[in-house]
Backbone as ProteinMPNN parsed JSONL, in Angstrom:
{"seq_chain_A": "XXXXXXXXXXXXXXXXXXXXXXXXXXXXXXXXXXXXXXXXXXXXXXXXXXXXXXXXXXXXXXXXXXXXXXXXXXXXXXXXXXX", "coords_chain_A": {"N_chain_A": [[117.644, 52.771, -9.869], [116.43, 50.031, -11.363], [115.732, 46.659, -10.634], [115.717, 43.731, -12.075], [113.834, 40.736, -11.879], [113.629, 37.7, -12.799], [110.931, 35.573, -13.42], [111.077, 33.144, -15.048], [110.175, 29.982, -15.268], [112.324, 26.856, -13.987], [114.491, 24.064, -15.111], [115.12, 22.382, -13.194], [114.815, 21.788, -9.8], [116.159, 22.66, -6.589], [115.765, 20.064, -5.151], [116.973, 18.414, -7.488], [119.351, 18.867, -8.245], [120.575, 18.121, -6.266], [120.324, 15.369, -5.82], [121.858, 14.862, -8.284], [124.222, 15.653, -7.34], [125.178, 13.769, -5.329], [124.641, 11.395, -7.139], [126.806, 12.206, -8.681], [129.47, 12.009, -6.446], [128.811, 9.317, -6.131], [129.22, 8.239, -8.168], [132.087, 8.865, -8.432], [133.158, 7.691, -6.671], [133.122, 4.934, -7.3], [134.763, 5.343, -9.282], [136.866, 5.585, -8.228], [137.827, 3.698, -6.626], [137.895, 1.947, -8.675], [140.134, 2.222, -9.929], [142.177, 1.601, -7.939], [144.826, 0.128, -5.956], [148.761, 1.008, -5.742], [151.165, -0.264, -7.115], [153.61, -2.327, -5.522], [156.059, -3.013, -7.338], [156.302, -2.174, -10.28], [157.816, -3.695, -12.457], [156.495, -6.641, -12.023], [153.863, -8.316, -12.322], [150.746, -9.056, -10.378], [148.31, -10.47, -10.269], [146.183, -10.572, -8.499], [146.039, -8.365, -7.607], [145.045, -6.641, -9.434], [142.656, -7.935, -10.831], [141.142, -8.252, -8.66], [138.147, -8.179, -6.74], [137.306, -5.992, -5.769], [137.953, -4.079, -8.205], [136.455, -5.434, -10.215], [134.17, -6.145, -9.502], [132.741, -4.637, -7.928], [133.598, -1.782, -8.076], [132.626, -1.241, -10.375], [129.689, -2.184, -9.822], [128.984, -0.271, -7.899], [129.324, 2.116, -9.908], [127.701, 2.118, -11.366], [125.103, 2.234, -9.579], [126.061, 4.854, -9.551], [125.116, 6.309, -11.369], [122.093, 5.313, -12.438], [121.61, 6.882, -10.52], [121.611, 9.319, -11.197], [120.288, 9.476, -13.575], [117.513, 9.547, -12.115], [117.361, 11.29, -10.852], [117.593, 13.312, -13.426], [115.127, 12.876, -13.777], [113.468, 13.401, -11.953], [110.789, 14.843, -11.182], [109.656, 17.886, -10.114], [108.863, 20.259, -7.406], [105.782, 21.995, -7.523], [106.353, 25.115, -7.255], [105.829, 27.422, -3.838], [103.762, 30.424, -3.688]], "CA_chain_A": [[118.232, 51.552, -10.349], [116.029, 48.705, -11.085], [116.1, 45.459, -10.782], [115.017, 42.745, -12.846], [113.224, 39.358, -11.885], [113.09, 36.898, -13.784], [110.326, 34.364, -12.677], [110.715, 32.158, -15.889], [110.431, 28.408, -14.746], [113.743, 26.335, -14.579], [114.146, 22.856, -15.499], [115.472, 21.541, -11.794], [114.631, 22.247, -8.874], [117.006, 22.299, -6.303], [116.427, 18.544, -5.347], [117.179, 17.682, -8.342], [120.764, 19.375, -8.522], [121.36, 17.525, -4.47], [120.768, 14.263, -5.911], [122.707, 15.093, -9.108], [125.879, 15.786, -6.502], [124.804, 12.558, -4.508], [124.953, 10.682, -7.746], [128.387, 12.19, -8.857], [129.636, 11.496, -5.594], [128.706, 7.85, -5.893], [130.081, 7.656, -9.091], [134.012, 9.529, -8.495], [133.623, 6.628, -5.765], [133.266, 3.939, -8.149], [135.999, 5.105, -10.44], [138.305, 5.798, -6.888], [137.689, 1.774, -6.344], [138.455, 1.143, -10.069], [141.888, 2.631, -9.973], [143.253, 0.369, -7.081], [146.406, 0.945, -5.807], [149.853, 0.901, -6.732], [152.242, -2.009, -6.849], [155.173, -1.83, -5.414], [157.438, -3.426, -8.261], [155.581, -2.277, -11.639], [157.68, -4.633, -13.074], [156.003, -7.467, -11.777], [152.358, -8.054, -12.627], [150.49, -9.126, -9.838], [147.307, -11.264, -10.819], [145.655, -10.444, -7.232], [145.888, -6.496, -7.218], [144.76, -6.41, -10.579], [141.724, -9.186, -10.773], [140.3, -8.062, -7.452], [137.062, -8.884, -6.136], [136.872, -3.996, -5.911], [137.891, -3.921, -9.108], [136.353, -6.329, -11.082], [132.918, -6.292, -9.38], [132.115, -3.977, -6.709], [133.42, -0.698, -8.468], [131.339, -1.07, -11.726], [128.167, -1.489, -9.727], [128.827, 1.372, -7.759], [129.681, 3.336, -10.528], [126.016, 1.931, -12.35], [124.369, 2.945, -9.321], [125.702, 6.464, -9.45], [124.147, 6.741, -13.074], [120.678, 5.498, -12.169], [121.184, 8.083, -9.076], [121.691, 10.723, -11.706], [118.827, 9.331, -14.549], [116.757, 9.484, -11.668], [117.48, 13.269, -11.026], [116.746, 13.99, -14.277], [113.379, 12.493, -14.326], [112.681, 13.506, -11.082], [109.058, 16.052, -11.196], [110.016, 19.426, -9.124], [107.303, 20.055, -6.481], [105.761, 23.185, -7.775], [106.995, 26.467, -6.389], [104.635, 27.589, -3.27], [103.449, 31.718, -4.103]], "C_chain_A": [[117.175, 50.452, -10.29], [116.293, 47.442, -11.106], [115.27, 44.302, -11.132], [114.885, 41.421, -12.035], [113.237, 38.729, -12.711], [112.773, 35.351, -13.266], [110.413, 33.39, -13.756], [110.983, 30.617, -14.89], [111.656, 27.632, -14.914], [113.255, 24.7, -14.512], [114.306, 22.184, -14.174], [115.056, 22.216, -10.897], [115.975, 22.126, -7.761], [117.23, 20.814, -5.647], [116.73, 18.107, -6.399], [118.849, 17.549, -8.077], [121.156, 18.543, -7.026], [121.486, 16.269, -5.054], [121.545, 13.93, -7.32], [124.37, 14.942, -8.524], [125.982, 14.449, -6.341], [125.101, 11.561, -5.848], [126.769, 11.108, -8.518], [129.532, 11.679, -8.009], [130.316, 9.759, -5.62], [129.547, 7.512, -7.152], [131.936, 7.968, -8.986], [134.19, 8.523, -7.493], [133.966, 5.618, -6.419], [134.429, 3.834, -8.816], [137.508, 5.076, -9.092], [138.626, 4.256, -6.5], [138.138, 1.174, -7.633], [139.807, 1.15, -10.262], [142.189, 1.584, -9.176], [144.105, 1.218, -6.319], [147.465, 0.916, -6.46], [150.371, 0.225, -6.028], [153.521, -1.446, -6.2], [156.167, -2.281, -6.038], [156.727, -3.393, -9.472], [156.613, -3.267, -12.157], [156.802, -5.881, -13.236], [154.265, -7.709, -11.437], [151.883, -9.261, -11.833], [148.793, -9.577, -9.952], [145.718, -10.813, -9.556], [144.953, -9.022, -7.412], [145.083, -6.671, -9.032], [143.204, -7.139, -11.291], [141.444, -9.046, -9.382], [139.087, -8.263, -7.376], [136.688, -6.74, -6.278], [137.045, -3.923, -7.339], [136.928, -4.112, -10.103], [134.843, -6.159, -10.967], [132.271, -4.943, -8.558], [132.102, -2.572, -7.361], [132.585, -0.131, -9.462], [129.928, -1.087, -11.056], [127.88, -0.678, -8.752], [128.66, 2.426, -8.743], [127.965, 3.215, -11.299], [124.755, 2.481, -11.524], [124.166, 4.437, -9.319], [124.831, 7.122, -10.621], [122.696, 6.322, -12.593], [120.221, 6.506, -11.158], [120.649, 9.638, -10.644], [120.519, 10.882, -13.104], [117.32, 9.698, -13.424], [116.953, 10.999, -10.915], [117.652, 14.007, -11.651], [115.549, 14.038, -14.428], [112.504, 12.471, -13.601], [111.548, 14.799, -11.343], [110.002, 16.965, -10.054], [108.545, 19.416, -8.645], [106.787, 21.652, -6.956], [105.857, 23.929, -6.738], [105.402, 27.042, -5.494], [104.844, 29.204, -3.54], [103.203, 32.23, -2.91]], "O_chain_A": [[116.998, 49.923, -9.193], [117.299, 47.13, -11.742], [114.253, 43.984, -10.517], [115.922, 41.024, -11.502], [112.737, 39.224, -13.722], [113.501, 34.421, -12.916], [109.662, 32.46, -13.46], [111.843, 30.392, -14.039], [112.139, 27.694, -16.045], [112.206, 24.208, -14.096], [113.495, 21.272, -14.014], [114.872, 23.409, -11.137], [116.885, 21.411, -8.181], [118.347, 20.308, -5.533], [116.81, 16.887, -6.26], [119.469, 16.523, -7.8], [122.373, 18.449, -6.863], [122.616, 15.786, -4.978], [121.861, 12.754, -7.503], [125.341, 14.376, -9.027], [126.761, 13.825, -7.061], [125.99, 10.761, -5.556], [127.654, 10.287, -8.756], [130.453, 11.043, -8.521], [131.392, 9.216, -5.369], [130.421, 6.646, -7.157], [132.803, 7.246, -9.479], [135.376, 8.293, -7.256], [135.121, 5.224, -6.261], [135.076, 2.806, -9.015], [138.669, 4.672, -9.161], [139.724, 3.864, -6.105], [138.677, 0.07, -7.693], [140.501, 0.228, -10.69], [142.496, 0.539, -9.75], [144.15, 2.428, -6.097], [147.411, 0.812, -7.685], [150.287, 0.002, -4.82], [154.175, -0.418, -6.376], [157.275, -2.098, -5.532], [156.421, -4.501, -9.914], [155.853, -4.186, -12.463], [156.387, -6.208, -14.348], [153.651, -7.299, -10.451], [152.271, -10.376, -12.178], [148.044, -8.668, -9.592], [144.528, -10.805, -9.873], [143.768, -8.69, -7.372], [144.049, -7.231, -8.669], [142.802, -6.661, -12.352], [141.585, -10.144, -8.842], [138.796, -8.771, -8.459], [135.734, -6.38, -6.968], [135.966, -3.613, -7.845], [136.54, -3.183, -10.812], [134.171, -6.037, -11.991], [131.185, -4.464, -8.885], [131.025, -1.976, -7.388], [132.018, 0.961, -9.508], [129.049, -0.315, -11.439], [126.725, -0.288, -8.582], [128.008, 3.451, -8.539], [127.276, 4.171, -11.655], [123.748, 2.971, -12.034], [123.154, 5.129, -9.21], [124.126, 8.13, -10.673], [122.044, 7.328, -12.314], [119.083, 6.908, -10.916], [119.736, 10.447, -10.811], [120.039, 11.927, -13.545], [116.245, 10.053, -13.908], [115.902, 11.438, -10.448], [117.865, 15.173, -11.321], [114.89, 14.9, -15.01], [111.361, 12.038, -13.748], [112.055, 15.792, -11.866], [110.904, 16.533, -9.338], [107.519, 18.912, -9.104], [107.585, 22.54, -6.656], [105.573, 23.639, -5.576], [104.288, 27.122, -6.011], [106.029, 29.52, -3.643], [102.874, 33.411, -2.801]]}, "name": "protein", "num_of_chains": 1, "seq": "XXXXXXXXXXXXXXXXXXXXXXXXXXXXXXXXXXXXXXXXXXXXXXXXXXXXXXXXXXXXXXXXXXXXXXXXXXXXXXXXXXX"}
């Protein structure tokens, strides 16, 4: 039975794919801060919960850093493989 190798080169290395997580991460945080919570009388629209200070500001530039996390673990160099 043999078994095949295949040394072709890949595009990531595995830091890449850690700070790929690390930036998904950061971002499913961002959008977990964008949601909010829930009201307790959907009728009544609530200017506060809705126009937050997490909402409004804080979750978007979380969510912008998780994207430069993840541009920046595409464009990170792989350390070549030691033989």
């Amino acid at each position: 039975m043999a078994t095949s190798t295949n040394s072709a080169p890949t595009m990531f290395s595995k830091s890449n794919y850690t700070w790929m997580l690390i930036g998904a991460i950061v971002i499913a945080l961002g959008m977990f801060l964008l949601s909010g919570g829930k009201s307790n009388n959907p009728a009544v629209f609530n200017r506060d919960e809705v126009y937050s200070t997490t909402r409004i500001t804080i979750a978007p530039i979380i969510i912008f850093i998780g994207l430069a996390i993840e541009v920046y673990a595409i464009f990170k160099k792989s350390a070549p493989e030691k033989k």
